[in-house]
TORLUM-210315 format. One line per 4 residues: number of its first residue (from 0); their letters; for each residue x, y, z of N, C-alpha, C, O, CB. Coordinates in pm, 1 decimal, padded with zeros to 6 digits. Atoms other than C-alpha are relative to their C-alpha. Glycine has a CB too. Layout:
NUM	a	X,Y,Z,X,Y,Z,X,Y,Z,X,Y,Z,X,Y,Z ~ ... .
This chain:
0	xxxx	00084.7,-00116.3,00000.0,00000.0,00000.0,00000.0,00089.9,00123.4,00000.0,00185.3,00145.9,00074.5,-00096.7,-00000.7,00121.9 ~ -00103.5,-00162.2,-00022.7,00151.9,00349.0,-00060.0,-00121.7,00116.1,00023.1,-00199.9,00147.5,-00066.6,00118.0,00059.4,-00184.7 ~ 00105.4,-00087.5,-00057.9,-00076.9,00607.6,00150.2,00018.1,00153.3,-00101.9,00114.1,00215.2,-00147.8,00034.1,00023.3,00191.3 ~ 00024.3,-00118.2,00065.3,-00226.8,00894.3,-00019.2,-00030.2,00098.3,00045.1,-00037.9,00082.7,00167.0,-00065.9,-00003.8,-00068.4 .
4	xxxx	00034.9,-00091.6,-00071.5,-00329.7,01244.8,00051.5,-00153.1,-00028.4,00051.1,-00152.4,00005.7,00169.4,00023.9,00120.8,-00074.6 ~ 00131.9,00056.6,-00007.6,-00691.3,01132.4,00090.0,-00091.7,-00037.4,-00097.6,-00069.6,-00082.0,-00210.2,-00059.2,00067.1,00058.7 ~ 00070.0,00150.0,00112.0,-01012.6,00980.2,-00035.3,-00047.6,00081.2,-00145.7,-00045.9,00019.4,-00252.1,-00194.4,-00100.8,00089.9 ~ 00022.1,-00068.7,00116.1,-01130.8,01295.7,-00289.1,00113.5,-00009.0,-00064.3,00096.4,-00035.3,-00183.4,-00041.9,00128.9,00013.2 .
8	xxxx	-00099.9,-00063.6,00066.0,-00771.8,01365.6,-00376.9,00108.3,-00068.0,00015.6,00201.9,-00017.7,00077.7,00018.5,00123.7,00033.8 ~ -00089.8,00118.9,-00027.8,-00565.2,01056.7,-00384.4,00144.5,00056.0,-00011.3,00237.9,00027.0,00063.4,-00025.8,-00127.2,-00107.5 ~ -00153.1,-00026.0,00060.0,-00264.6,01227.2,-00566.0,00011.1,00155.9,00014.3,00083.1,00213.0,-00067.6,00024.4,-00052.8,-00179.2 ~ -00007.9,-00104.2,00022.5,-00303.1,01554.4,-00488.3,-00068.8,00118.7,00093.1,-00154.6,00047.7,00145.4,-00030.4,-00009.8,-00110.4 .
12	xxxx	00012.3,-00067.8,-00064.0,-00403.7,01856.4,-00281.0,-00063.4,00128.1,-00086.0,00029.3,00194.2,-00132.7,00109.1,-00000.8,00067.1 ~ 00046.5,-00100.2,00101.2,-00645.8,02139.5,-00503.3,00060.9,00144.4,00085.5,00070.7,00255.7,00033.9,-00194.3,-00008.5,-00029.0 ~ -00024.5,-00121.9,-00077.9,-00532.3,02378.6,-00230.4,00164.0,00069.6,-00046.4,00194.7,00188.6,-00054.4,-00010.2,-00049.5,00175.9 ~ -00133.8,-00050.7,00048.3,-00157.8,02389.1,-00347.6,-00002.5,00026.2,-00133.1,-00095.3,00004.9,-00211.2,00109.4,-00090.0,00023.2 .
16	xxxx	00007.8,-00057.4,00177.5,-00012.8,02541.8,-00690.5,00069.5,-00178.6,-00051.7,00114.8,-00276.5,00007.6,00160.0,00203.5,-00057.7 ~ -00020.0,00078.4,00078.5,00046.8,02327.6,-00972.6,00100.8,-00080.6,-00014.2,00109.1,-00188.9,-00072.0,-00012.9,00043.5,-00073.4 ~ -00192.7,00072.5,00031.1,00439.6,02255.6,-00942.8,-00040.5,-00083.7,00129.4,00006.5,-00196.8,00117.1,00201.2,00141.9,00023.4 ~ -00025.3,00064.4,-00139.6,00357.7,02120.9,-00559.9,-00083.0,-00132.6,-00056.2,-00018.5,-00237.3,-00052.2,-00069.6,00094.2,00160.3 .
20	xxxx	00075.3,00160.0,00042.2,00106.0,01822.8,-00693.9,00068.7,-00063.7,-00096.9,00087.5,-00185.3,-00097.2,-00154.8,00003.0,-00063.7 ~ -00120.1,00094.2,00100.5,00334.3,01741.5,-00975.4,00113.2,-00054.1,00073.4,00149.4,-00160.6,00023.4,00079.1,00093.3,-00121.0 ~ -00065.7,00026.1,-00041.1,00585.0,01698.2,-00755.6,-00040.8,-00108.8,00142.5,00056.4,-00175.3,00178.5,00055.0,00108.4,-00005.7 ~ 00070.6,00110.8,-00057.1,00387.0,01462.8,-00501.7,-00042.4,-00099.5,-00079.2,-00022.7,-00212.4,-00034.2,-00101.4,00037.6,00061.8 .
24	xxxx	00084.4,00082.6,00153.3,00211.3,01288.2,-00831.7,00145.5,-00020.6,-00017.8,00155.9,-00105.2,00071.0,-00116.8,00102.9,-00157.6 ~ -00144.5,00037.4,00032.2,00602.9,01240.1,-00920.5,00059.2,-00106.4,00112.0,00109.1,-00214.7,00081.2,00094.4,00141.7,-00002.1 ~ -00042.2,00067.3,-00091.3,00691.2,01112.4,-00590.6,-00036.4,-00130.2,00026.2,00032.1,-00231.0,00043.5,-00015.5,00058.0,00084.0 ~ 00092.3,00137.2,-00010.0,00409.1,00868.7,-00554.1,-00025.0,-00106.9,-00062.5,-00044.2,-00219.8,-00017.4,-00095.1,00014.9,00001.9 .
28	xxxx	-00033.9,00081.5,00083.2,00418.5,00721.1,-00816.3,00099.7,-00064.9,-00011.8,00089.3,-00187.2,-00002.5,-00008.7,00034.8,-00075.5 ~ -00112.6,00070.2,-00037.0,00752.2,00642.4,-00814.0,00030.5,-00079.7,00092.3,00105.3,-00176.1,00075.4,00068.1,00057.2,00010.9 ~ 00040.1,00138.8,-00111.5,00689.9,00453.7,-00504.6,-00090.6,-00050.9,-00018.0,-00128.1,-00092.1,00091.7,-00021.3,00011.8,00134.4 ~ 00084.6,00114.1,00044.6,00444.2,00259.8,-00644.0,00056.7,-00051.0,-00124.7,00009.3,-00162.3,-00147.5,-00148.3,00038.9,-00020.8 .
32	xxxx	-00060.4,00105.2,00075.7,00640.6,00139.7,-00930.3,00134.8,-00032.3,00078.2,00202.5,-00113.0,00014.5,00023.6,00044.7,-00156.6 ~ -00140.8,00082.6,-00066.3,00958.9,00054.0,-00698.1,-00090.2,-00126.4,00096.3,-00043.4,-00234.3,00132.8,00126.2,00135.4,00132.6 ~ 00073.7,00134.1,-00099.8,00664.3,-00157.8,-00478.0,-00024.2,-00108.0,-00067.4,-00004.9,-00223.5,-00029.5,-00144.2,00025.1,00065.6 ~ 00023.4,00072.4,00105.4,00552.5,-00284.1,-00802.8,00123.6,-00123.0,-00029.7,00082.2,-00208.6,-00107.8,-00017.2,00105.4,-00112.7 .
36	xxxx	-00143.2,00004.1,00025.4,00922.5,-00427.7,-00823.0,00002.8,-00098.3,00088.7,00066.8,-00198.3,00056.3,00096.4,00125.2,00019.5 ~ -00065.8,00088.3,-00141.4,00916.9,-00612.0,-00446.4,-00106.2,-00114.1,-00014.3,-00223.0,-00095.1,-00048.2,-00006.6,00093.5,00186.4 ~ 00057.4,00089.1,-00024.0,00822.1,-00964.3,-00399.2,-00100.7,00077.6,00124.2,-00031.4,00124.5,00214.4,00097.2,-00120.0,00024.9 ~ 00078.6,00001.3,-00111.4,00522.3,-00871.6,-00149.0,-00035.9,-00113.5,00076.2,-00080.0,-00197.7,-00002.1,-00098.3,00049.0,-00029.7 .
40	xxxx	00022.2,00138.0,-00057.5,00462.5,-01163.1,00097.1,-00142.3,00023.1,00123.7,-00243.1,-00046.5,00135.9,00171.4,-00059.1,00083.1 ~ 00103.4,-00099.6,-00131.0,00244.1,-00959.5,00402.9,-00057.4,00115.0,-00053.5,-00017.2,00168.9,-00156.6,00091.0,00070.4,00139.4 ~ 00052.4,-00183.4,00012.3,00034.0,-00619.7,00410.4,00168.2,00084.6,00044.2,00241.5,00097.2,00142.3,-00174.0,00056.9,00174.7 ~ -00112.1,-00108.4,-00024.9,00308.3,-00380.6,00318.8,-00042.2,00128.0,00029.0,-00150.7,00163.4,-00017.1,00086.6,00017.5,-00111.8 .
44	xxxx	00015.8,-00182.7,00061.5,00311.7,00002.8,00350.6,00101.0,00075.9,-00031.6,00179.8,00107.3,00057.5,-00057.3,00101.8,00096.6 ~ -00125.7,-00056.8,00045.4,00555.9,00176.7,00153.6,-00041.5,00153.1,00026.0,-00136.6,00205.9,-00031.7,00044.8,-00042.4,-00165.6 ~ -00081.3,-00127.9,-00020.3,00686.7,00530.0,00303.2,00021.6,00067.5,-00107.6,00071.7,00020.5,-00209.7,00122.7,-00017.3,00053.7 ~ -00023.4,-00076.1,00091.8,00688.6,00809.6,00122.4,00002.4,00153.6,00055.3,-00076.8,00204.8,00134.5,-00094.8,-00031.1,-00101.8 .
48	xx	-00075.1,-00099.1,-00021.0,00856.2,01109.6,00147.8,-00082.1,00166.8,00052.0,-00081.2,00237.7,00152.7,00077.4,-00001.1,-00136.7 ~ 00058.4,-00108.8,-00006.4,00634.5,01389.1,00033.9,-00178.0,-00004.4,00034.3,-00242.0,00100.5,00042.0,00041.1,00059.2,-00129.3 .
């Protein structure tokens, strides 16, 4: 699982400017294709930064 900002706005925040959600939407993603990557065996939660 890689936690999101919440349930309207999975990837994103309407309250910030445009460069700040690209750059979360950049982040997040990217940890979901490196999870994509791991044998999973248990409920994971992959950490994320921003």
């Amino acid at each position: 699982m890689v936690p999101t900002i919440s349930i309207p706005y999975p990837l994103g925040d309407p309250g910030t400017s445009k460069e700040e959600q690209w750059k979360l939407r950049y982040h997040r993603v990217g940890v979901a294709l490196d999870a994509l990557a791991i044998d999973v065996k248990e409920q994971t939660v992959f950490k994320v930064k921003i």
